[in-house]
Each structure stands twice: as C-alpha cells, then as structure tokens.
C-alpha positions as CSV (number, residue, x, y, z in Angstrom):
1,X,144.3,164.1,99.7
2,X,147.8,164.7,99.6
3,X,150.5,162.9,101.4
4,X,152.7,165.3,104.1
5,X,155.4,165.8,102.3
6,X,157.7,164.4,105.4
7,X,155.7,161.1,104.9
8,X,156.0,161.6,101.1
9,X,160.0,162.0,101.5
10,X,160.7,159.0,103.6
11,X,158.6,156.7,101.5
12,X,160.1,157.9,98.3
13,X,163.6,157.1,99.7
14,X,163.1,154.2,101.3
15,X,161.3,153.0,98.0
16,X,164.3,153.8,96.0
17,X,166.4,151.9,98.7
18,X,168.5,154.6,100.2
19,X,169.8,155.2,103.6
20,X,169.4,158.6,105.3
21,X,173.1,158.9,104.7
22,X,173.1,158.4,100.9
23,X,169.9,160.7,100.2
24,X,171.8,163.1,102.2
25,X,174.3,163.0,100.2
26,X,173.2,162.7,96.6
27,X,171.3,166.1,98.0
28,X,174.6,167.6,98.6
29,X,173.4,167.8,102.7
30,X,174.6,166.9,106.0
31,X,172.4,163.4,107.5
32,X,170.8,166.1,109.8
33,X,169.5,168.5,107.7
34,X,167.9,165.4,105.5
35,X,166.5,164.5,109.1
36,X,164.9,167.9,109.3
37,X,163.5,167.7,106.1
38,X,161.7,164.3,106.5
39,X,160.5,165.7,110.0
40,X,158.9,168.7,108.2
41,X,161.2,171.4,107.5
42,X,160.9,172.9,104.0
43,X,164.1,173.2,102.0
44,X,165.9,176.3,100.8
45,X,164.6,177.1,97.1
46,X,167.8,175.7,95.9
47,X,167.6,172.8,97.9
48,X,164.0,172.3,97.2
49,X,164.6,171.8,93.2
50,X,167.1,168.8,94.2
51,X,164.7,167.1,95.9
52,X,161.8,167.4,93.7
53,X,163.9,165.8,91.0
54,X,165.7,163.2,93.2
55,X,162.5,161.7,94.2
56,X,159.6,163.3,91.9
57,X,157.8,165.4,94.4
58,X,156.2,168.5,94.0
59,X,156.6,170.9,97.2
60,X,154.2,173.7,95.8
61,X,151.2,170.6,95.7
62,X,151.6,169.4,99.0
63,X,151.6,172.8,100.4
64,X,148.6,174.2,98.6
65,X,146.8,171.0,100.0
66,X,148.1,171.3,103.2
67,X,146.7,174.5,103.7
C-alpha cells in the first residue's frame, strides 16, 4: 500500500532537508498553502506538476490507492 500522500510530502521534504518555508518557496507558494498540502489538500493541476517533480511523487497513484 501506498503512503497518504500528506505523509508522502513531509517525508520527502524533510528527507531532502528543507524547511516548510523553502519547499514553499521553490513551489512558488505561500508557507500556508504548503501547510495545506502536507495536511491533505490536493494541489491545483498546475501546482500539482511542481510538486511531483520537486519531490518525485505521483498524485494520480496515491489517489487511485486511496480510493
């Protein structure tokens, strides 16, 4: 099974070594909304293609396992 992608985003980024502050930012998004994200929100489309290549994760996977 599938990480949550939530889980799967904070892992990632604190694996890579980066604040809350400075994924926001290389994703071009305010602290908060990176907050949301790691709580469960799924990105905007556009939004959602940064953040599969910034940290290598598949959204349409962990979806179709969460389901």
């Amino acid at each position: 099974m599938l990480m949550a992608m939530e889980s799967l985003l904070k892992s990632r980024r604190l694996a890579r070594g980066m604040t809350v502050r400075a994924a926001a930012k290389e994703l071009g998004v305010t602290p908060g909304t990176y907050l949301r994200w790691e709580a469960g929100e799924i990105p905007s489309p556009s939004k959602r293609a940064r953040v599969e290549k910034l940290f290598g994760v598949g959204f349409d996977a962990v979806e179709r396992d969460q389901k």
